[in-house]
PAMI-611764 format. One record per residue (C-alpha): residue number from 1; x, y, z; residue in three letters; chain. Coordinates in nm, 3 decimals. Layout:
BEGIN
+-----+---------+---------+---------+--------+--------+
: num :      px :      py :      pz : residu : chaine :
+-----+---------+---------+---------+--------+--------+
: NUM :       X :       Y :       Z :    ALA :      A :
...
+-----+---------+---------+---------+--------+--------+
***
This chain:
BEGIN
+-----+---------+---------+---------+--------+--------+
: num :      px :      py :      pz : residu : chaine :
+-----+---------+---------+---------+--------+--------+
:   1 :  10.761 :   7.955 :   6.641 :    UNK :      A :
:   2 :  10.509 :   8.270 :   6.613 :    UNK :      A :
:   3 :  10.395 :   8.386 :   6.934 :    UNK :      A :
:   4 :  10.099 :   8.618 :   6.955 :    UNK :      A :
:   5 :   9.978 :   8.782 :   7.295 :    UNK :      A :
:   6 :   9.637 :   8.603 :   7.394 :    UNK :      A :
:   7 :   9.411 :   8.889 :   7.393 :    UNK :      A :
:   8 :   9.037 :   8.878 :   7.564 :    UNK :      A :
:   9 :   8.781 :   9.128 :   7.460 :    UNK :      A :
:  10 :   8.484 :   9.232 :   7.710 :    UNK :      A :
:  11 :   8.194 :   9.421 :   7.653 :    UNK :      A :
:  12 :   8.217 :   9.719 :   7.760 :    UNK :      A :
:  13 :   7.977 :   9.656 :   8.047 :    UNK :      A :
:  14 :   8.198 :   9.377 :   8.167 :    UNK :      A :
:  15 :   8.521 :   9.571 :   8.105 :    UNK :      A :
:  16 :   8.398 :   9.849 :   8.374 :    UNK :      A :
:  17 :   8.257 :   9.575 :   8.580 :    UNK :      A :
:  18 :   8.643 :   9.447 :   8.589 :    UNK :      A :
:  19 :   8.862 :   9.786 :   8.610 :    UNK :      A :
:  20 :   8.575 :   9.806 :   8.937 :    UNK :      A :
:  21 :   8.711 :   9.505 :   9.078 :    UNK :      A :
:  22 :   9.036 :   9.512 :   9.026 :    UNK :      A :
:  23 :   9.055 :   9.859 :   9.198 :    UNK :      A :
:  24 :   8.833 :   9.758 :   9.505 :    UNK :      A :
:  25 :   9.090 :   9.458 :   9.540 :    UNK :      A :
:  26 :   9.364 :   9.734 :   9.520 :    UNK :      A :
:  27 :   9.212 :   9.931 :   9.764 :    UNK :      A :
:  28 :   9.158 :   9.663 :  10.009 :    UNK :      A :
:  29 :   9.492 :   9.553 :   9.998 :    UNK :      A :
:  30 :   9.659 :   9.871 :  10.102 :    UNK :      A :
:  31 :   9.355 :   9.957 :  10.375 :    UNK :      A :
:  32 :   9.462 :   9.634 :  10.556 :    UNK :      A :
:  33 :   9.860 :   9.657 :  10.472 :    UNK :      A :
:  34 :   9.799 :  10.025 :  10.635 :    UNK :      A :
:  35 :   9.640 :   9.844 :  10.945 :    UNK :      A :
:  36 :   9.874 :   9.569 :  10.984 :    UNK :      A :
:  37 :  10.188 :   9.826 :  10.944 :    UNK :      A :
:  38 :  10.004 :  10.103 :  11.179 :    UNK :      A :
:  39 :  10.121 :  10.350 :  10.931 :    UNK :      A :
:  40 :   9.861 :  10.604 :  11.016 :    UNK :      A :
:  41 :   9.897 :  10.522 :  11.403 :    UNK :      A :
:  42 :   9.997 :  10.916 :  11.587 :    UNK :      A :
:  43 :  10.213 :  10.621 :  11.809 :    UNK :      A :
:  44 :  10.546 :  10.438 :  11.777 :    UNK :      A :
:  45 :  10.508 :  10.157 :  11.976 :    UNK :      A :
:  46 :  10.857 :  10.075 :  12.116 :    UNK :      A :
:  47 :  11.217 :  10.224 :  12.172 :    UNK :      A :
:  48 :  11.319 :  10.017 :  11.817 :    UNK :      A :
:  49 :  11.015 :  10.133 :  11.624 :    UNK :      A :
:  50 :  11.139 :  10.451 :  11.676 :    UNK :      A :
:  51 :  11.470 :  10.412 :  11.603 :    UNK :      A :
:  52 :  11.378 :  10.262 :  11.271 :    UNK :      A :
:  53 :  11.133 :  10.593 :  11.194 :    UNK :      A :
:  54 :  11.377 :  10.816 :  11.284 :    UNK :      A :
:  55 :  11.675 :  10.657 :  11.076 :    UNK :      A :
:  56 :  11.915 :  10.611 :  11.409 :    UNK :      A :
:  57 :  12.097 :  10.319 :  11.555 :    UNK :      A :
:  58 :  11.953 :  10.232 :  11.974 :    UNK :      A :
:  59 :  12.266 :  10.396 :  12.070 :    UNK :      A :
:  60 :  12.216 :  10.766 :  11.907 :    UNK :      A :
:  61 :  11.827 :  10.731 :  12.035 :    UNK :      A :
:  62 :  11.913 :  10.682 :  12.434 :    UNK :      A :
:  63 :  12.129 :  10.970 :  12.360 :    UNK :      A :
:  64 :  11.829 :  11.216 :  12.244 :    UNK :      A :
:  65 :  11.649 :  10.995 :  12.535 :    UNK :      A :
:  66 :  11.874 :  11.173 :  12.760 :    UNK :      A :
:  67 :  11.879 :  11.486 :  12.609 :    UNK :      A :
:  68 :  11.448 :  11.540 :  12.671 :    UNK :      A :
:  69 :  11.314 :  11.321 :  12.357 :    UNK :      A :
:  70 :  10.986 :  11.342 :  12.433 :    UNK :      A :
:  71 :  10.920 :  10.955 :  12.511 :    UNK :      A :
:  72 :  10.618 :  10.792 :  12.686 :    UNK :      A :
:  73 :  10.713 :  10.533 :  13.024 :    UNK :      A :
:  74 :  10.453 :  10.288 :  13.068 :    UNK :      A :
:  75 :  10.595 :  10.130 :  13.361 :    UNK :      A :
:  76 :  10.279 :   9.881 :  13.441 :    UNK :      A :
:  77 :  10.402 :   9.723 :  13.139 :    UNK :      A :
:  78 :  10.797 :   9.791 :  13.111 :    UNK :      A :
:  79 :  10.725 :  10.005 :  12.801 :    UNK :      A :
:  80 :  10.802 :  10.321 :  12.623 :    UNK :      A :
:  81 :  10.610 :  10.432 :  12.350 :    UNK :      A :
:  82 :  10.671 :  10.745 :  12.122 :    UNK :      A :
:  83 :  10.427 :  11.026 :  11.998 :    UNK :      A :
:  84 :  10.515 :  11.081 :  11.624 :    UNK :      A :
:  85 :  10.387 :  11.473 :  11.658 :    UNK :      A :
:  86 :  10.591 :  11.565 :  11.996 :    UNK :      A :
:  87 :  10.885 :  11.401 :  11.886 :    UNK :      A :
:  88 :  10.913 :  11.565 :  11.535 :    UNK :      A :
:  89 :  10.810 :  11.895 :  11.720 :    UNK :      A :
:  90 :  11.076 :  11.800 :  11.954 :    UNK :      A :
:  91 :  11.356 :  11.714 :  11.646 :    UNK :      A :
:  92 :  11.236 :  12.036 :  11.472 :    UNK :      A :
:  93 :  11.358 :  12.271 :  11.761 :    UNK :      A :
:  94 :  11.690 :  12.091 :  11.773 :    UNK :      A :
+-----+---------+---------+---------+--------+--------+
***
């Protein structure tokens, strides 16, 4: 059996009209990945998130707790948040 690739030619018009698409569809999609994932958030939302950014297991990050990470209490709400800025300042002068 001879198989041939199915091949669909535009006009050029429609071609652009396409590669336009297909690249605003692109875009979306990582706009609202980059919201859901709060990759461009300045904050770390909890002791694990931070953990996972900085690579360590809970047990290493109470230790640099301990030893002045710079780490946000929010005790209204039994929470601790991290800065990314302070705390790579903070990691830097380690």
């Amino acid at each position: 059996m001879d198989e041939q690739a199915l091949r669909v030619m535009l006009p050029p018009e429609y071609d652009e009209q396409l590669k336009k698409q297909v690249m605003t569809t692109i875009e979306v999609a990582i706009k609202e990945a980059r919201r859901q994932t709060a990759i461009d958030s300045p904050w770390l939302p909890s002791k694990q998130a931070i953990a996972k950014w900085l690579e360590l297991s809970p047990g290493t990050l109470t230790i640099l707790i301990n030893n002045g990470l710079p780490i946000h209490f929010l005790p209204e709400v039994d929470k601790a948040v991290g800065n990314k800025r302070e705390i790579t300042e903070w990691m830097l002068k380690l």
